[in-house]
N, C-alpha and C positions, 0 to 999 in steps of 0.2 A: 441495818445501816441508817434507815431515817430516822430513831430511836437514837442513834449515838451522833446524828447530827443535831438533833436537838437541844443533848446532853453538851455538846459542844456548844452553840449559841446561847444558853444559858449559864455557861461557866462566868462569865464577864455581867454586870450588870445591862439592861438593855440599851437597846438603839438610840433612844430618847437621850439617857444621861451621858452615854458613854461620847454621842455625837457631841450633845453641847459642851461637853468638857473639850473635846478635839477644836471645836469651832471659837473657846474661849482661849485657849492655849495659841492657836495659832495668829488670836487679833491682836494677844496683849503682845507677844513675841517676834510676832512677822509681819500683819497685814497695820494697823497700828502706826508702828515706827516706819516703816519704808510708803507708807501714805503720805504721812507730816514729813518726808521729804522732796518729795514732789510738791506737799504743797509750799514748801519754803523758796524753791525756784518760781514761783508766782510773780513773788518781789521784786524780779529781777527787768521781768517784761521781756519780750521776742528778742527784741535787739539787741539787749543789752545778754540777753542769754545764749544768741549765736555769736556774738560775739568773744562770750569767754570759752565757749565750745571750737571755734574755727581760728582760734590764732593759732602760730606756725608753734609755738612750743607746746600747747597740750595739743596740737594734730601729734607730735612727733612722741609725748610721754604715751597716747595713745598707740602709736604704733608698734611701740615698740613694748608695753603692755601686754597686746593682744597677739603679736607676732611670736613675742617670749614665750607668752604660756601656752601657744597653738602648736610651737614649736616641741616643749616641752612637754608635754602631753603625748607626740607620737614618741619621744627619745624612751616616756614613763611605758608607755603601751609596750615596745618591741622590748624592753630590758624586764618590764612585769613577768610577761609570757614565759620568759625563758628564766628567769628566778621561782617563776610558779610551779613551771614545769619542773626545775630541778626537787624544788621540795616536796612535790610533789610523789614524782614518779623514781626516787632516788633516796635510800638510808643510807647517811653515813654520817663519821662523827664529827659534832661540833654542827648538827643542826639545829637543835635548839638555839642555840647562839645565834644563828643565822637569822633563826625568824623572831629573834627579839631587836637583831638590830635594824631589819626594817623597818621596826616600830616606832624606832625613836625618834626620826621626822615626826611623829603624833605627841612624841610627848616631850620633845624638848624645846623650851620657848626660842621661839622663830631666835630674838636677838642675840642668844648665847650660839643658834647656826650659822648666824651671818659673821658673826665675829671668827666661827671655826675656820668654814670655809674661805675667809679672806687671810686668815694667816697662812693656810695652805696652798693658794693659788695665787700669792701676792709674789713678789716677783722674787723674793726671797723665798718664798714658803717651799715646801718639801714638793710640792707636785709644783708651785708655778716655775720655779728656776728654769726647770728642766723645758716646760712649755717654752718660757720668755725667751732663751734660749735656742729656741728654732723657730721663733717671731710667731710665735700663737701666744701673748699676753692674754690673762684670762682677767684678773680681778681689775675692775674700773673700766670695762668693757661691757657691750651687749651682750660678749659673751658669757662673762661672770654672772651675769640677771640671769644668762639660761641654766646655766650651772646650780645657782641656787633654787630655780623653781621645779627643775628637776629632782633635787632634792626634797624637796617638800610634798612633791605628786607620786612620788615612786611608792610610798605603801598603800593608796589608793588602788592605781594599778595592779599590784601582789596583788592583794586581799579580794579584788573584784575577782579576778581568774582563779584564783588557789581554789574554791571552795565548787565552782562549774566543773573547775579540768578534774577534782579529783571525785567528782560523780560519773563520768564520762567512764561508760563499761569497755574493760580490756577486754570483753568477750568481741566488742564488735571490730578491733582493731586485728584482732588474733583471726577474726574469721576472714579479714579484709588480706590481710597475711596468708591465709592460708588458700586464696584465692589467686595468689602471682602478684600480689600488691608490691609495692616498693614501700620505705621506710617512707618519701619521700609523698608517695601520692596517697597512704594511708593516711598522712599527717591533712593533708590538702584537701582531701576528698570525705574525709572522714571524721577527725580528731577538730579539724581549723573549725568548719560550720558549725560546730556543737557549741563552741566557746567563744565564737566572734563576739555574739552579743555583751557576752561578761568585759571583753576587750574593749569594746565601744563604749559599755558602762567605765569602766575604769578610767578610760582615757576623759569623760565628760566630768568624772569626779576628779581628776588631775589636772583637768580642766579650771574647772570653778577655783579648787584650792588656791593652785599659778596664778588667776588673774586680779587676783587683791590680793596677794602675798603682800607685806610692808616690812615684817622683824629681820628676815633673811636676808632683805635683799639691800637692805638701806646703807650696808655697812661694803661689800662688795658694788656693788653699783657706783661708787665714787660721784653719785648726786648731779650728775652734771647736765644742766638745761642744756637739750636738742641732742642729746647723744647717747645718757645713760639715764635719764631720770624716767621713771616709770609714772602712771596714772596715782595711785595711791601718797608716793612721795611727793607729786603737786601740790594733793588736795591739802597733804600737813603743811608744804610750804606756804598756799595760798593762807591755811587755821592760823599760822605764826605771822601771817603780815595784815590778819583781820580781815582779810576777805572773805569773810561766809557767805556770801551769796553766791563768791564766784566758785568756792570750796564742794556748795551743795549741790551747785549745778553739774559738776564735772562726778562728782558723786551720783547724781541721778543719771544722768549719761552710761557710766558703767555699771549701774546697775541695771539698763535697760539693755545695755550692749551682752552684758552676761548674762542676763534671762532670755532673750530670743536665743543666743549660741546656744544656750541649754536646751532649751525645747529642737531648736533644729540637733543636739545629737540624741535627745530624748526618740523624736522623731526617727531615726536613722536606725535607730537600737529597736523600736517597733517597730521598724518594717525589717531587718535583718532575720529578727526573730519569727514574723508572720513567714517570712520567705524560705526559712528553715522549718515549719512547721510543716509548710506545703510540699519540699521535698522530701 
């Protein structure tokens, strides 16, 4: 065993190079650029910086920002589980299809989505008529933003569970079964704990995607100050009227606002998982 760990550690060049490429890769790519944007709000000075942070229309693109993709992100969770599960734990035909079309949120550019889903949920469109119709209008509403960011988080979700739920041994459910279990408290007592964490990952990755989404949502959203406009479409509005200072500010803002949310579900997902190691 110690013989083939070392054979292991050896396959890769060592600690030295393989770090400093890791540490060059992530200053030219990550630490770098989002440094020189903080330092760009410098310029701006306190007051003029809380200022373009606390007026009533970016309180309100923020809120609704954050509220969309938090939102969005449990609708990805509870619909992931139960598509993962299905591919999971279920052959039949026309699956492959199934798990390519989750994919294509990943691979088709955001503005060719926003355009789909706004012809569909527009009050004309083949799902919105039927909505508008019994007064749930969806496109150029809050609720069209959740719509599309739902759609762009949902293969996150899949893909985090699919690969936990289908290592999770039937043996232990079969013996929880053959105990007096229910479908019902196997799932809960048994099946749920093993896979939370993958859940809580998923929903933090559907997370981050929803809350700088821009291509989806700019075309559904109907752009409108105080109502439908999101954080990201500010910051282009503020780019096209040459407000950079006030663009980068609100830019820095969400990127601090999405980095603590990340670490608080990073967070959550390490203690889930310590807490299922211990039972």
């Amino acid at each position: 065993m110690i013989a083939a760990a070392r054979v292991q550690r050896k396959t890769l060049p060592g600690f030295r190079l393989t770090m400093g490429f890791t540490l060059l890769y992530l200053a030219l790519i990550v630490i770098v650029p989002l440094s020189s944007l903080f330092g760009k709000t410098q310029a701006l000075g306190l007051g003029a910086l809380w200022d373009a942070l606390t007026s009533a229309r970016v309180l309100a693109a923020f809120r609704l920002s954050v509220g969309a993709a938090i939102l969005a992100a449990i609708i990805d969770s509870v619909a992931g589980l139960l598509i993962a599960w299905v591919l999971v734990r279920y052959d039949f035909f026309g699956k492959r299809l199934m798990e390519a079309l989750i994919d294509i949120p990943l691979a088709l550019p955001t503005a060719v989505a926003g355009i789909a889903l706004t012809t569909a949920y527009s009050e004309h469109g083949v799902l919105g008529r039927h909505l508008a119709e019994r007064g749930i209008p969806v496109a150029f509403t809050p609720l069209g933003v959740t719509v599309a960011l739902v759609f762009v988080g949902l293969p996150f979700a899949v893909r985090a569970v699919q690969p936990v739920l289908a290592d999770v041994e039937i043996e232990l459910e079969e013996a929880a079964a053959s105990l007096g279990a229910t479908r019902t408290q196997i799932f809960r007592r048994v099946t749920f704990p093993l896979i939370l964490p993958a859940i809580v990952s998923g929903a933090a990755q559907a997370f981050a995607r929803a809350v700088g989404e821009y291509g989806s949502v700019v075309f559904i959203s109907g752009n409108m100050p105080m109502k439908t406009e999101i954080v990201p479409l500010l910051i282009v509005s503020k780019l096209e009227q040459y407000d950079y200072a006030g663009a980068t500010a609100l830019a820095a803002a969400m990127l601090l606002l999405s980095l603590g949310l990340l670490i608080l579900l990073h967070r959550l997902q390490g203690a889930i998982q310590v807490g299922g190691d211990h039972t």
